[in-house]
C-alpha positions in Angstrom: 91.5 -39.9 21.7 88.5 -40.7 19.1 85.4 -41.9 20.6 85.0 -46.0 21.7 83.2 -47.9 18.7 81.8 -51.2 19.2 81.3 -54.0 16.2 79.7 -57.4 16.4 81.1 -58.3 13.3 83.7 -60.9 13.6 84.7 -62.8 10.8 87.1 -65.3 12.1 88.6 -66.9 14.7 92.4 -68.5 14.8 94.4 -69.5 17.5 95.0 -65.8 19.9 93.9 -64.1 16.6 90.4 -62.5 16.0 89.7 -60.9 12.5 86.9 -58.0 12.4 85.0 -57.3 9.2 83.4 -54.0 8.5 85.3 -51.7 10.3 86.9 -48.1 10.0 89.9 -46.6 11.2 91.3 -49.1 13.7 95.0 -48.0 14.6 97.9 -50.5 14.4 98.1 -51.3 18.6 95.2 -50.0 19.4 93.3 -52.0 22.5 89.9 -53.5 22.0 87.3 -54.8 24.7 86.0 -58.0 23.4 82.1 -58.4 25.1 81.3 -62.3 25.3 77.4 -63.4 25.2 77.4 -64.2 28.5 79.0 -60.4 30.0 82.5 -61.5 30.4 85.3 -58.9 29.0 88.5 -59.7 27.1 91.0 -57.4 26.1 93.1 -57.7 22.7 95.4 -56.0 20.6 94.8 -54.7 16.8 98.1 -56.6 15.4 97.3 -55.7 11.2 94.8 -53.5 9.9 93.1 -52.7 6.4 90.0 -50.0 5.2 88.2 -52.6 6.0 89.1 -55.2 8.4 91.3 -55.3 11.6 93.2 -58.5 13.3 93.3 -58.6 16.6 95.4 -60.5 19.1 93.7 -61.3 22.4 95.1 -61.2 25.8 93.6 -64.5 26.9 91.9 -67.3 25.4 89.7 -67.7 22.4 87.6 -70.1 23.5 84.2 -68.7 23.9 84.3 -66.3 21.0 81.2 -66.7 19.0 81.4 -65.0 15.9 78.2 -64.4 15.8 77.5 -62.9 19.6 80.6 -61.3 20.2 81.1 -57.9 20.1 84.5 -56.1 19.7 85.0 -52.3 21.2 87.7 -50.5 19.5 89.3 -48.1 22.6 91.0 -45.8 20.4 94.0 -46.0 22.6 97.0 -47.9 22.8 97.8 -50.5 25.5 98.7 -48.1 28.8 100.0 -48.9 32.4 99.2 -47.0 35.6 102.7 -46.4 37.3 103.4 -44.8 40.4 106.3 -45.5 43.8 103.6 -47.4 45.1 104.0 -50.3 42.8 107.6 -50.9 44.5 107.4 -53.8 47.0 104.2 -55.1 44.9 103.4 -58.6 42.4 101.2 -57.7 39.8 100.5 -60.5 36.5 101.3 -59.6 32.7 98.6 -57.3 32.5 99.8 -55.4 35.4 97.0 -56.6 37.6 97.6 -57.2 41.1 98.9 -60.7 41.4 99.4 -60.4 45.4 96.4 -59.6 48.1 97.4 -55.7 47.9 94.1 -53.2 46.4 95.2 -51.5 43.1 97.6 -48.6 43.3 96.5 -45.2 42.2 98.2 -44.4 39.2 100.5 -41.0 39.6 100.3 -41.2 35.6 99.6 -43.8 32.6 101.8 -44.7 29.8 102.1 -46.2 26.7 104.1 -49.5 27.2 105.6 -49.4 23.9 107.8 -46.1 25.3 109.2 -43.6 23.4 112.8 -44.8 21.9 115.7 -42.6 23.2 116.9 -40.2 20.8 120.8 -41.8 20.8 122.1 -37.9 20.7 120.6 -38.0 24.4 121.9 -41.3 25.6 125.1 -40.6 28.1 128.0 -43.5 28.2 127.9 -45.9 31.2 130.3 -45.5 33.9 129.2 -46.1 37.0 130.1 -49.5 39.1 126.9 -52.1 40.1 128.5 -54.2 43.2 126.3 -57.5 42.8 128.7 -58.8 45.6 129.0 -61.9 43.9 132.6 -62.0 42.7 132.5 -63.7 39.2 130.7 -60.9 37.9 132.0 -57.8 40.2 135.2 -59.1 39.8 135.7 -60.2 36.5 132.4 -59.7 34.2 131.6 -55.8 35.9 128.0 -54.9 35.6 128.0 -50.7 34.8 125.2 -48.7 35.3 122.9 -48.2 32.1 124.6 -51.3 30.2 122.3 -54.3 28.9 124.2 -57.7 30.1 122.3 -61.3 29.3 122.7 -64.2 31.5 123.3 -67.7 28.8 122.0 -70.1 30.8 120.4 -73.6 30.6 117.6 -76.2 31.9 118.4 -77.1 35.1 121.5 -74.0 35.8 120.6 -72.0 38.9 119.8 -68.7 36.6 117.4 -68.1 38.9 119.1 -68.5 42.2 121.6 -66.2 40.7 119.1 -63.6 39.8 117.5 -63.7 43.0 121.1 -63.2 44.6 121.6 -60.2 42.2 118.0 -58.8 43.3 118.6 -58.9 47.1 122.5 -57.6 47.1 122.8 -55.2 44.0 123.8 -51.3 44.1 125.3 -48.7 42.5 128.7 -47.8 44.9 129.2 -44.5 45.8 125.9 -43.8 45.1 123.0 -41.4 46.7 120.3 -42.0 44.7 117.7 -44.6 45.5 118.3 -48.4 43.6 115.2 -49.7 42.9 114.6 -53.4 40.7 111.6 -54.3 38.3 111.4 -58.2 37.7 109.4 -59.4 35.1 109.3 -63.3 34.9 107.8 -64.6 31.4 106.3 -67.2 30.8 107.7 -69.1 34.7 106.3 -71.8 36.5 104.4 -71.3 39.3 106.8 -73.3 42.2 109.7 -70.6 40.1 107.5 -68.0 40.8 106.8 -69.2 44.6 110.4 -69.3 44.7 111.3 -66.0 43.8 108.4 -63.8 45.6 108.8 -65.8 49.1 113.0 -65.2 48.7 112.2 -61.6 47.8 109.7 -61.3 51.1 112.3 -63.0 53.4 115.2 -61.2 52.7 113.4 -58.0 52.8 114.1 -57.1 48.7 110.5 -56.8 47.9 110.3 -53.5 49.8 112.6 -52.2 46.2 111.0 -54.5 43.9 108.1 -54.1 41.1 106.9 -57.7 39.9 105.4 -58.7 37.0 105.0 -62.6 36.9 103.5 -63.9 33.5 102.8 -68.3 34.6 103.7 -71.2 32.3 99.9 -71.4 32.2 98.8 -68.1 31.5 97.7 -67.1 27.6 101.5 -67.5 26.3 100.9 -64.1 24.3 100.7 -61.6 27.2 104.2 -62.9 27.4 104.5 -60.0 24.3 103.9 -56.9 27.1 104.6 -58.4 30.6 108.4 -57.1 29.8 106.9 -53.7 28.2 104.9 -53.5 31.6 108.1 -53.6 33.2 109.9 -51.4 31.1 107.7 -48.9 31.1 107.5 -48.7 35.2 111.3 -49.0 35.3 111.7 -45.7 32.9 108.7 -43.5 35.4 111.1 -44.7 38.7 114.4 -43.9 36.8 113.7 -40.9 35.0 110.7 -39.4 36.8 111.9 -40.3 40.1 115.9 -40.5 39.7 116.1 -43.9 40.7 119.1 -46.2 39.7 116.6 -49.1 38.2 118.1 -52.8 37.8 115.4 -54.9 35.6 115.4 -58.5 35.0 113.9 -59.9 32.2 113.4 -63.7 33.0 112.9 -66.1 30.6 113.6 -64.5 27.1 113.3 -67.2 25.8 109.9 -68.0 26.4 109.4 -65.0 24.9 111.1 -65.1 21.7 108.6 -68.4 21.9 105.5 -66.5 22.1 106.7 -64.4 19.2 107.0 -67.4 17.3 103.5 -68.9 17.9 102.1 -65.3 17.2 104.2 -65.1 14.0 102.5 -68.6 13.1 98.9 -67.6 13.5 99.1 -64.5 11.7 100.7 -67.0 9.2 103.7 -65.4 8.8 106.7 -66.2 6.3 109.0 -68.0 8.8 112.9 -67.0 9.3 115.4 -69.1 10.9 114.2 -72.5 12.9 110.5 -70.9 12.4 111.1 -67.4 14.4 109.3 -64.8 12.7 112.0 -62.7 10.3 111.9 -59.6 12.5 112.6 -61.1 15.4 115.9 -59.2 16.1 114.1 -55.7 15.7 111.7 -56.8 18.3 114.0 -57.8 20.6 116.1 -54.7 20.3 113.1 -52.6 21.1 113.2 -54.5 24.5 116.7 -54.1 25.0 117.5 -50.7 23.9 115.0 -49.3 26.7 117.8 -49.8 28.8 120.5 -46.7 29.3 121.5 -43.1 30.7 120.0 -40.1 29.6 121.7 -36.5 30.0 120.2 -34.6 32.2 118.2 -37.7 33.9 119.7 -38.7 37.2 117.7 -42.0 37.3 119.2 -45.4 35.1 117.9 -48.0 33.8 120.3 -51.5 33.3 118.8 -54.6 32.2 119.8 -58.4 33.2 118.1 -60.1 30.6 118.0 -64.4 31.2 118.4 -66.3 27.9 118.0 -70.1 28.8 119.6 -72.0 25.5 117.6 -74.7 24.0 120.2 -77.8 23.8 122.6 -75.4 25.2 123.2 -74.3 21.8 124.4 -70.7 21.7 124.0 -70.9 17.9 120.2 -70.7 18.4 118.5 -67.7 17.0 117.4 -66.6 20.3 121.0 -66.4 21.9 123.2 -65.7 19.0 120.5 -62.2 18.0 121.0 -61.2 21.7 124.3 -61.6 21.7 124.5 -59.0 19.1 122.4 -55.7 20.2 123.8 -56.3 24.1 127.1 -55.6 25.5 128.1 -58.9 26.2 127.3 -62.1 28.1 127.5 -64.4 31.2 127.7 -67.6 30.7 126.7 -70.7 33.3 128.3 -73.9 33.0 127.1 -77.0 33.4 130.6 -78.3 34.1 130.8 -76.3 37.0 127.5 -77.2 38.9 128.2 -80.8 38.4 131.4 -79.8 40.4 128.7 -78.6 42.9 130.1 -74.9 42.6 127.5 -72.1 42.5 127.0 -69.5 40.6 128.7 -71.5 38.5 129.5 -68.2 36.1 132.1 -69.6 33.6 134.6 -66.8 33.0 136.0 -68.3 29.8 132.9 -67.1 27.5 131.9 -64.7 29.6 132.2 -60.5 29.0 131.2 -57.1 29.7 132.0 -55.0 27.4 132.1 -51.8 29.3 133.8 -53.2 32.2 136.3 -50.6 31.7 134.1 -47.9 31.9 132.9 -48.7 35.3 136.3 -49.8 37.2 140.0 -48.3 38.1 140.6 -45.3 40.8 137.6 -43.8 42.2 135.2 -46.3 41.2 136.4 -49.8 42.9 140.1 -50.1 43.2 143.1 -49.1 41.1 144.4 -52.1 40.9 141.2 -54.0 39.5 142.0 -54.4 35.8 145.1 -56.1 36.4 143.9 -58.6 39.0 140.9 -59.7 36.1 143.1 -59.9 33.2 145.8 -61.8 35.4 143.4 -64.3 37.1 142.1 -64.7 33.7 145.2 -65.4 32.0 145.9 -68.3 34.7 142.6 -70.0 34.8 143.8 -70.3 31.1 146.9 -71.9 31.8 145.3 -74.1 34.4 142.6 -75.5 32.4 145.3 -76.4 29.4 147.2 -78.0 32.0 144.2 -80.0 32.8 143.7 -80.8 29.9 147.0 -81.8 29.0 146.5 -84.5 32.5 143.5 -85.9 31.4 146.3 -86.8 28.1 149.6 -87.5 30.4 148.5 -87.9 33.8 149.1 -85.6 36.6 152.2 -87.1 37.2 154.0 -86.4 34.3 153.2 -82.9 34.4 155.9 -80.3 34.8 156.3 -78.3 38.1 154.9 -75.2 36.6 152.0 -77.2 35.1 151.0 -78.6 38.6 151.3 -75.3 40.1 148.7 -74.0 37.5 146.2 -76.7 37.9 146.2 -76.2 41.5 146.0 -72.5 41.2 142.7 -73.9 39.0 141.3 -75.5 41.6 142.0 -73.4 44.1 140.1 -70.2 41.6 137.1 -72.4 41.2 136.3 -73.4 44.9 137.6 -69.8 46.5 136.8 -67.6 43.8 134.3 -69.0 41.6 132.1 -70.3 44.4 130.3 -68.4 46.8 127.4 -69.1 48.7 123.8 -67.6 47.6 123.9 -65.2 51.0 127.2 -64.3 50.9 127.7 -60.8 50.2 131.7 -59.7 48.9 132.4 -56.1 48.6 134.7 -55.1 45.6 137.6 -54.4 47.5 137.4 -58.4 49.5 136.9 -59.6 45.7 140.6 -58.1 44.6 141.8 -59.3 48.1 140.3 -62.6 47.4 142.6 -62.7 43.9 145.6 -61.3 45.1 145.3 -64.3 47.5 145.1 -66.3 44.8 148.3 -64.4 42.6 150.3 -64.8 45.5 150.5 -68.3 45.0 152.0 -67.5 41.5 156.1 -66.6 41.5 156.1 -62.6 40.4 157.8 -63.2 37.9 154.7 -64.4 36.0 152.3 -62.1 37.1 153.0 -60.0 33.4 149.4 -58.8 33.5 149.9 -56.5 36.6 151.6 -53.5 36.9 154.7 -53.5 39.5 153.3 -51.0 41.7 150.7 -53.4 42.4 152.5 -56.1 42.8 154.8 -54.5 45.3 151.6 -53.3 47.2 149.2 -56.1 47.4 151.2 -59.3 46.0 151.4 -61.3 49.6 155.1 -62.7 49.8 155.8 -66.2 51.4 157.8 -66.2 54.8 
């Protein structure tokens, strides 16, 4: 590490951007220490730099700055966390201060929260089931250990009622290791982030849960390494300690925001709907931190929440998501104002390494079957409603009234489920094969006949 070098020669000031003149050597990321006249400390960022001159994002506001009384301290290090196991059951902000009454924790090591990429030679495939106990997703939409899965959600869904729900019940099954979850909320209100620490406290979660809570009204670019704080403390606990690590990124969007605005100040050629062009690379270096390393037994899997402006899943933020993870949940808005909750639409919806993490051994044999089956009847049942909302239930066919029962019946029993109800795997397939068994067998093409003969529940 090179020696700290202070300059009082700022040039300019714009928006969360500070340019220094006169300077030599300043490293692309490297932190700086920004002395006001009157003592008070800022830290920034160096975000471009020349021979001669280095711009500097700050971690805070610019308001104060005088270019001519300032003085800037280039660190000659990169932006570093403390981690250590004594962060779990802690709140700290986006700088990974303590947020919470707690005294700082004593670092076991510090790290770079940029990481070190995985070399892809290393990475190992994901196949290990996460019961949620929430049956849309363990059900249908399997989360696997080490897979990135975004939630598509909305204003006003209950993304984060869900992802409190996911916090409290999620583990890996069959599992010895420790499960441990790192929540990073960007850029969240403060009655959302009331909301999520005092159900994390009640239901006892915190005790396995790092926080890093970045408000609505904090400086909108330490949105940019509140999810690298997180990161970064979820890859010490997974492959330091051999913890199974869930992390939830909430809201991405927000982020993808605060890229924008810093995109704009650096006066940046704008991409699509003004996001800065390498928007998708960024992102990807977020989402690619999660994963399975040989040799590690620790995991990292990420939840990430993408709320949809409009609801449009068209929008950049969405649709470049949607193409580095491995699949999606969606919410609909048509089923909350049916009053159901999670309100996880399946149609939409999709893991796409479901099949690595179910069958024999790893939930039940028959699980496959049962998703692709109920899947292939809520499809029948929503063109029979459809076709209603044309004809009228009454001049439906017997088969087509069966199906729009079996409908309703998938939504209120399956679908729903209340936020403290816990399902294991094995009362989510029971739960379905309740539902089948409404069905003649003859229709059930989806599910082998060995399965059928063992769970299918004939009529009296």
């Amino acid at each position: 590490m090179k020696f700290e070098i202070e300059y009082s020669t700022i040039e300019n000031v714009a928006g969360p951007l500070v340019v220094v003149g006169k300077i030599r050597n300043a490293q692309y990321n490297e932190i700086v220490k920004i002395k006001l006249q009157n003592g008070e400390e800022r830290l920034g960022q160096v975000l471009d730099t020349s021979d001669t001159q280095a711009v500097v994002q700050v971690f805070g506001p610019t308001d104060g700055i005088n270019v001519n009384k300032t003085s800037v301290s280039f660190l000659g290090e990169t932006f570093r966390v403390g981690v250590s196991e004594d962060m779990l059951g802690r709140v700290f902000d986006g700088q990974g201060r303590p947020r919470d009454s707690g005294a700082s924790v004593a670092a076991q090591e510090s790290r770079d929260i940029n990481g070190a990429p995985i070399n892809p030679v290393a990475r190992a495939s994901p196949s290990d089931f996460i019961e949620t106990g929430i049956s849309a997703i363990d059900g249908l939409n399997t989360l696997v250990r080490g897979q990135k899965l975004p939630i598509f959600s909305a204003s006003g869904l209950p993304h984060n009622q869900l992802v409190t729900q996911i916090t409290r019940q999620a583990n890996v099954k069959n599992s010895t290791e420790s499960f441990a979850v790192v929540f990073a909320g960007i850029g969240i209100t403060y009655d959302d982030y009331s909301y999520f620490v005092s159900e994390f406290r009640k239901t006892g979660a915190l005790k396995r849960t790092v926080a890093f809570i970045n408000l609505a009204d904090d400086p909108s670019i330490e949105r940019i390494i509140t999810p690298r704080l997180a990161l970064t403390t979820a890859e010490y606990l997974a492959y330091e300690k051999g913890m199974h690590v869930l992390v939830i990124l909430t809201d991405m969007t927000n982020y993808a925001e605060a890229l924008r605005e810093l995109s704009s100040a650096r006066e940046e050629v704008p991409g699509r709907r003004g996001y800065p062009g390498y928007m998708y690379t960024d992102l990807a270096s977020l989402y690619e931190r999660a994963g399975l390393v040989k040799g590690k037994k620790g995991s990292i899997t990420q939840l990430d929440v993408v709320t949809m402006p409009s609801d449009d899943v068209t929008h950049p933020i969405p649709d470049l998501t949607g193409y580095i993870t491995e699949g999606q949940m969606f919410l609909s808005r048509e089923l909350v104002n049916k009053g159901l909750y999670p309100a996880i639409q399946p149609q939409g919806s999709l893991s796409r390494l479901m099949n690595n993490g179910i069958g024999n051994g790893k939930t039940r044999e028959d699980h496959r079957g049962v998703a692709d089956q109920l899947y292939g009847m809520y499809a029948k049942a929503l063109d029979a409603k459809n076709l209603s909302a044309i004809v009228g239930a009454e001049a439906l066919s017997e088969s087509d009234r069966r199906y729009l029962k079996f409908g309703d019946d998938f939504e209120s029993r399956f679908l729903k489920q209340g936020f403290y109800e816990r399902r294991t795997i094995e009362e989510t397939l029971n739960l379905g094969w309740e539902l089948l068994s409404e069905i003649p067998e003859g229709e059930l093409t989806r599910v082998k006949k060995e399965f059928i003969e063992k769970y299918y529940k004939k009529k009296a």
